[in-house]
N, C-alpha and C positions, 0 to 999 in steps of 0.2 A: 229116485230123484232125477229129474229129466234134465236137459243141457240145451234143449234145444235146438242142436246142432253150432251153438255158439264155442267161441274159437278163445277158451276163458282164461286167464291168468292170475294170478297171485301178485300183483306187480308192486303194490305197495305195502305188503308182508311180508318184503324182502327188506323192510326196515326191522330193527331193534324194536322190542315189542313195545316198548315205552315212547312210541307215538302213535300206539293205538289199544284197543281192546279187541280181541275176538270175542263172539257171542253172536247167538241166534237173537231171530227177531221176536218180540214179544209173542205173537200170533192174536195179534187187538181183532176185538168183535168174534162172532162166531156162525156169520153168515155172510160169510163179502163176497161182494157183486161190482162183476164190469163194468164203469158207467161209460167211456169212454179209451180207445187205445189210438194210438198216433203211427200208420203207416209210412208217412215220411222220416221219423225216429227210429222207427222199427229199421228201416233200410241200411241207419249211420253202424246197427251192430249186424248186419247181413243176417237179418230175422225177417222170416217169413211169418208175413202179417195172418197166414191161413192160423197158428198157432192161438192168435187173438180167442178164438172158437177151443179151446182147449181148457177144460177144467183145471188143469192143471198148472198152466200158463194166471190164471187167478189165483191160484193159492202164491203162485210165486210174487205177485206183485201185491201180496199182500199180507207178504211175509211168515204166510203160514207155511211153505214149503223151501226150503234152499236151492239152490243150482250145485247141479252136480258137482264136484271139483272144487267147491269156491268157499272157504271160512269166513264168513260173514262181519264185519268189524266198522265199530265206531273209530272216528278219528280224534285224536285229544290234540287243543291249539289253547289262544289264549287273546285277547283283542283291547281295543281299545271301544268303548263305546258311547258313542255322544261327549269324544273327545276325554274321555276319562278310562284311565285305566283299571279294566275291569274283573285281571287275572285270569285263572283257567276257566277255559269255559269248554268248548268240543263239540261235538255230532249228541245233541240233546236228547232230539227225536230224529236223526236220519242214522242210516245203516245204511252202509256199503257192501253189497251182496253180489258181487259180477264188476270182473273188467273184463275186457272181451277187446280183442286184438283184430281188428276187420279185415276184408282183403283188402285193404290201402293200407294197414299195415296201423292203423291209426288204434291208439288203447282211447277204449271209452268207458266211462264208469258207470255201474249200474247202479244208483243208489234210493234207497226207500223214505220217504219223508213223511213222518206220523204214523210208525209201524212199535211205537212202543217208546218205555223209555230205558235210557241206558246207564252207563255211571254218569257222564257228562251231563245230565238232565237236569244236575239241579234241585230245584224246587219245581218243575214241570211233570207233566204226567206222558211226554213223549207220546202225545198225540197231534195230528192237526184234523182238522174242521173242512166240510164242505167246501165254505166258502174260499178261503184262503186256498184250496187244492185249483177249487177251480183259476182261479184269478192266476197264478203261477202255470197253471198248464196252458191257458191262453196265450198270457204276456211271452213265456219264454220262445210259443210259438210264431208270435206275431214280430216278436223283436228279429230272430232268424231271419222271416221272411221281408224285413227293411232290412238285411244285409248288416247288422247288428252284434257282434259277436256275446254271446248267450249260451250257456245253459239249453238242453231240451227238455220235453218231454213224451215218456210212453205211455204212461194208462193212468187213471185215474179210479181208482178200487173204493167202493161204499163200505165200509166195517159193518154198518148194522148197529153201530153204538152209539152215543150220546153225549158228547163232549161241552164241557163247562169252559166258556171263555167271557166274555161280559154275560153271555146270554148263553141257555142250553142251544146246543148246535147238533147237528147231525155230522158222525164222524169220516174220515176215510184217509186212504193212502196217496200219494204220487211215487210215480216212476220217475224219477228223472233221471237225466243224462249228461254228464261232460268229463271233455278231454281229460279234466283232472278239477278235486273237490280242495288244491292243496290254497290254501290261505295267506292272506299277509301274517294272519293271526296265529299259521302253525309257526314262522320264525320266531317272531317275538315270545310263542310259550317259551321256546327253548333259551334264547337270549338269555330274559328276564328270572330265568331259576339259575341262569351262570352256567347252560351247558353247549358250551360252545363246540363238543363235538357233536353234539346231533343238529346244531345248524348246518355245520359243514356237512353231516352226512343230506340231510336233507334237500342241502343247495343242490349237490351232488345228482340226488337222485332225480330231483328234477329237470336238470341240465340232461344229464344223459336220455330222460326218455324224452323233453319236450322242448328242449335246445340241444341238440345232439351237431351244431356245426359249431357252439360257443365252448364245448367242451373244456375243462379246465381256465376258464376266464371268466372268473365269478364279476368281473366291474362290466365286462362286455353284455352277461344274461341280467346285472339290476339294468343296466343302460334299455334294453331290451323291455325288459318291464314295465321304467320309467316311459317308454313310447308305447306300447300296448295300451297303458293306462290312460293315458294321453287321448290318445286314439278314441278308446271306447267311447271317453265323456265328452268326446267332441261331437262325436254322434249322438249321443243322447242330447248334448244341445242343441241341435242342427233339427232334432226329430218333435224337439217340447217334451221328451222323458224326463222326467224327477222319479228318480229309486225309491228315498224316502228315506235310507237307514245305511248311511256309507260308513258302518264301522270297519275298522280293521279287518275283524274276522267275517266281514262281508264281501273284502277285496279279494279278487281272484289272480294267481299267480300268475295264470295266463291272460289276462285282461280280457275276460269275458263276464257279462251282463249275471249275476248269480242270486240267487236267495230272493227271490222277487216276495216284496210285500208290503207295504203302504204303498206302492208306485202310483204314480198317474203319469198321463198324457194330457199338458194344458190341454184346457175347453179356449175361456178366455186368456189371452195373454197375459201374464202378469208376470216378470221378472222375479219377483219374492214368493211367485206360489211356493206354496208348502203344502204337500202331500200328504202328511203324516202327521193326524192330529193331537198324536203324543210328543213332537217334537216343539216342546213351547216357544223354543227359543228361536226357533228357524234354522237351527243349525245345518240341515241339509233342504234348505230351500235350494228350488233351481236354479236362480245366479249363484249360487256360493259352490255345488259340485267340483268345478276347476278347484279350487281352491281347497275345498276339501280332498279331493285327490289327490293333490301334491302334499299337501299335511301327512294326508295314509302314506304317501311313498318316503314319506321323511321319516314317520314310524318304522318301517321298514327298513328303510336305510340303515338306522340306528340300531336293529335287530341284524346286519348286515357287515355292523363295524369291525367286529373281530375275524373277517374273511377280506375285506378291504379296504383299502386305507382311505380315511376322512376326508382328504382333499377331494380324491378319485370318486369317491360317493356326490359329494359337493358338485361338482362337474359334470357329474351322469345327471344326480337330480333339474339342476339348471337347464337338461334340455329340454323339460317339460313344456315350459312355457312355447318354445319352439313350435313341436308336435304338435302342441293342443289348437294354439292361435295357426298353424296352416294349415291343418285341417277344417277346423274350425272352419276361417277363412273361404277355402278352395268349397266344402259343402253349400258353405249359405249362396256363395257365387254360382251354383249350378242351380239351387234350388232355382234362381231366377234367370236362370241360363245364360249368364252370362262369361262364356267360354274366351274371349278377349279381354285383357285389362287396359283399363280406361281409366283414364281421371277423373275421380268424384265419384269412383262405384262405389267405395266405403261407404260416400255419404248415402248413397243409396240406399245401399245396403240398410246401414244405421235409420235414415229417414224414416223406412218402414215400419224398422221396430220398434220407433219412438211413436211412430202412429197407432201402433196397432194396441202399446203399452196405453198409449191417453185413451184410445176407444173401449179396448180388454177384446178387440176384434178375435177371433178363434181363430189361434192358432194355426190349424192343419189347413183351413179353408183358404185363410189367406193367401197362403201357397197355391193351392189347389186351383184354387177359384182364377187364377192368371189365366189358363189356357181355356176359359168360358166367355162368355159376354161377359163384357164391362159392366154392365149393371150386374149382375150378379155378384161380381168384386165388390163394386160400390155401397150395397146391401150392406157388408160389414160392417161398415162405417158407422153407420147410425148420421147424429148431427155433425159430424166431422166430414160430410162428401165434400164440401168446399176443397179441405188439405190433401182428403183422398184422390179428389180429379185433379188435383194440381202434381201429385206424386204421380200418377197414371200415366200424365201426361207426361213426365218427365223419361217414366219405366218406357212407355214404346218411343219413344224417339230411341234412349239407350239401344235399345234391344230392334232398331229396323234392320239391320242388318246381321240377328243370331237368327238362329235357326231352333225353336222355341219348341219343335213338333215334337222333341223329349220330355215334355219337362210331367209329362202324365207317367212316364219310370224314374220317376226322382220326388217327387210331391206324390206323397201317397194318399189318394180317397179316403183309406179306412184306417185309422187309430186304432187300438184297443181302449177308447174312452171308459172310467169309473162306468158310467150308465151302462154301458153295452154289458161289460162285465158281470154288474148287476143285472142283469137282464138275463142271463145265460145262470147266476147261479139261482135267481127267485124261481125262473123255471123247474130246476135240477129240484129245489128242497121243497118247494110249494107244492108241485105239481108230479113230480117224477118225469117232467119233459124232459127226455136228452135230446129229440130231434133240435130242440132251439138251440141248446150247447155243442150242437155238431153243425148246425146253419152259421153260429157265428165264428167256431173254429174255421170251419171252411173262408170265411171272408178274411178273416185275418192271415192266413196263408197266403192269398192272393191281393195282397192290400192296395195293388195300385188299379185292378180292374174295376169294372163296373158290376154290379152283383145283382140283376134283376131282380123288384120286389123286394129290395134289402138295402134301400137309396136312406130310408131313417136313420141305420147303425153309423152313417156318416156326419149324422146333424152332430149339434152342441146336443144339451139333455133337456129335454121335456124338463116345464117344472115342477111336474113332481120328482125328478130324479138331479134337481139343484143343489141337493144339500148332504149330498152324503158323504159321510167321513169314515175314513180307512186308518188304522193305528196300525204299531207294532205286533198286533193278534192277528191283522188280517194278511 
C-alpha cells in the first residue's frame, strides 16, 4: 500500500466512534482512468505531481487501493434542508481516506466523492456522475483562484461504469480536498439525539486543531464562525456566485465554499436568480444567501446552546449583519475602485445595480468592461444607453482622481459560467476530449488574465447554451 511520501494522520479518529464509521471504499467500476489531476492541489499535501503518472496513485483516487497508515471513514451529521429538518444524514457517497499534515503544519483532508456507497447513503447508490465531477473540480478551482475560501480539488478518476440520475450517465470519482469536511450539520446530529457530550467533544476538537488561539472559549470560536460565514457570502455576492443548496449540512465550520452543485455564476443580472431548478420556491436564490446564512448560524447556534449561554449566542450571532454589509460594502467599492469615501458612493454604487437589474446587463462584464472603451461598457446596455452614459458620466468624474490601473486584479475576465462548464463536460463524455477540460481548467486558475484564443469562455452563452438547468443531481 503506498503513502506517497505523505505525512498522514488519523486526526479525526481520535473521536468516539459514533461520529463516524470505518470501512473501505466500495472499489466502483473495474477499469478507472485518470481523466485529469490538479498540481496546484497536489502542492497544499507536499505531493509530488510526478506521482500523477503512477498506476497506483489511480487505484488510490479511485478508491480501489488505501493509503498506507490511514482507516478510511464515512462521517455521520444531520442537517437541516430547504429549511426542514431533515435528521441523520452523513458522507452518502464521500469517504474520507488521508489527512496529511503538510510542512506548514496545516491538516488537509483527503476525501473521495462517488467511490461507493456507505451506511449514510440512504436510498443512493453512492456514486457520482461525469458531469457533476467535473463542474465541482472546476468551480472549487476557479473559486480559490478569486481568493474565495473553498474546498479543492485533485483528480478526477473515470470508473468505467454507468450511472442512473434523470438520464444514464457516465460514472467517476473526485478527489477532493479541505482543511476540514466538519459541518454545521455534524452539531446539530448530536444536539438533536440529546447528546450533548459529543457536541462538546466535537467543539473541542475543532477548536484545538482549527482555532487553537480560542482554545477553551467556545462563544469566542461560534463568534468566529458567525464572521467566516459572513465573509464567505459576502464574496460570493460581490462575485454573482449562487451555491444553489445552502442546507445546514452544506455549511462548513470553517467558512469555506463546500459541496459545489446546482451553483452558477450570473450571466444576466438578476437579483432573484435561482440556480437550482429543483428549488421551486427560491429559497436559495441569490438575494436571499445573507439571509439564509444567518438562519444556518441560528441553526447552529441552537445546536450550540448547551456549551453557551443564549444571550452570548444572541450577540455573537448579531454580528453577522456587521461582517457581511462591510465587507460586502468595502468589495463592491474596489470592484469600482473607489478607494476614498465620498458622498453618494452608495448611490453609485446601488445606481449600477439598479441599472444593470432593469437591462439583466452580465454581470462579470459590467465590472470588467470599466477599464475598456466606453462603448464596450455601453454595449451592455441595450436600449438603456441614455441611463447608462448618464451613470458613466457620473462613474468618471467620481473616479478622476483614483487610480483605476487595478481594477483588471479585482474584476475578473473569466467566471466559471453554466456554459463553459458545459463545454468542458460535452467534450469529456461526447468526445473523450480532456485537452478542452484542461484548456478551461487552466483559464479558470488564472481568471483575471487574458487567455489568447479563449476570449469566448468570457462571453454570456451562445444561444444554444441559454437554457440549461442544473438540480440538486448535478
Amino acid at each position: 500500500m503506498p503513502d506517497f511520501g505523505l505525512n498522514l494522520e488519523n486526526h479525526y479518529a481520535r473521536l468516539p466512534e459514533d461520529f463516524y464509521t470505518r470501512m473501505p471504499a466500495e472499489k466502483v467500476g473495474t477499469a478507472p482512468h485518470l481523466i485529469h489531476a490538479n498540481a496546484s492541489a497536489a502542492a497544499l499535501l507536499d505531493l509530488d505531481p510526478v506521482v500523477f503518472n503512477d498506476p497506483r496513485f489511480v487505484e488510490v483516487v479511485a478508491g480501489h487501493r488505501p493509503l498506507e497508515g490511514f482507516s478510511p471513514l464515512a462521517m455521520v451529521y444531520s442537517g437541516h434542508q430547504f429549511g426542514v429538518w431533515a435528521g441523520q444524514l452523513g458522507d452518502g457517497r464521500a469517504l474520507l481516506i488521508g489527512q496529511v499534515r503538510n510542512a506548514k503544519g496545516e491538516l488537509w483532508d483527503i476525501q473521495l466523492k462517488g467511490a461507493g456507497k456507505t451506511p449514510y447513503s440512504r436510498f443512493g447508490d453512492g456514486r457520482a456522475v461525469m458531469r457533476s465531477t467535473i463542474r465541482e473540480y472546476l468551480c472549487s478551482e476557479a473559486m480559490a483562484a478569486l481568493g474565495i475560501p473553498t474546498s479543492r480539488a485533485l483528480a478526477i478518476v473515470a470508473t468505467g461504469e454507468t450511472v442512473r440520475r434523470e438520464t444514464a450517465e457516465p460514472g467517476a470519482v473526485l478527489t477532493r480536498l479541505a482543511q476540514s469536511h466538519v459541518r454545521f450539520g455534524h452539531f446539530e446530529h448530536f444536539f438533536h439525539r440529546g447528546q450533548k457530550d459529543q457536541v462538546r467533544q466535537l467543539a473541542d476538537h475543532v477548536i484545538e486543531e482549527y482555532f487553537p488561539a480560542l482554545a477553551g472559549d467556545h462563544a469566542a470560536w461560534y463568534g468566529e464562525v458567525v464572521k467566516r460565514t459572513a465573509v464567505m457570502v459576502a464574496q460570493w455576492q460581490a462575485v454573482g456566485f449562487a451555491h444553489g443548496v445552502m442546507n445546514t449540512d452544506n455549511m462548513s465550520i470553517l467558512g469555506l465554499t463546500i459541496d459545489y452543485g446546482p451553483y452558477g455564476f450570473m450571466d444576466a443580472y438578476d437579483p432573484g436568480f435561482v440556480c437550482n431548478h429543483t428549488d421551486e420556491q427560491g429559497r436559495y436564490s441569490f438575494v436571499n444567501q445573507p439571509v439564509i446564512a444567518h438562519w444556518n448560524l441560528r441553526a447552529l447556534a441552537l445546536a450550540l446552546s448547551d456549551l453557551i449561554p443564549t444571550p452570548i449566542l444572541i450577540e455573537k450571532l448579531a454580528t453577522f449583519e456587521e461582517h457581511f454589509g462591510g465587507t460586502y460594502h468595502a468589495l463592491m467599492r474596489a470592484k469600482l475602485g473607489l478607494t476614498r469615501e465620498v458622498e453618494g458612493d452608495n448611490q453609485l454604487i446601488g445606481g449600477l445595480l439598479a441599472l444593470m437589474a432593469k437591462t439583466r446587463a452580465d454581470y462579470t462584464l459590467s465590472f470588467r468592461n470599466l477599464i475598456g472603451e466606453d462603448g464596450d461598457w455601453l454595449a451592455l446596455f441595450g436600449d438603456a444607453n441614455s441611463e447608462a452614459e448618464a451613470w458613466l458620466s457620473r462613474y468618471r468624474v467620481r473616479t478622476e482622481s483614483e487610480d483605476l490601473s487595478g481594477l483588471d486584479r479585482i474584476n475578473p475576465r473569466y467566471v466559471l459560467r453554466n456554459w463553459v462548464a458545459e463545454t468542458a463536460i460535452r467534450a469529456v463524455e461526447d468526445r473523450g476530449n480532456v485537452a478542452t477540460l484542461d484548456r478551461i481548467f487552466k483559464i479558470v486558475q488564472s481568471p483575471f488574465e487574458e487567455h489568447d484564443g479563449d476570449e469566448a469562455f468570457a462571453a454570456p452563452p451562445p444561444p444554444s447554451m441559454c437554457d440549461l438547468e442544473v438540480s440538486c443531481s448535478s
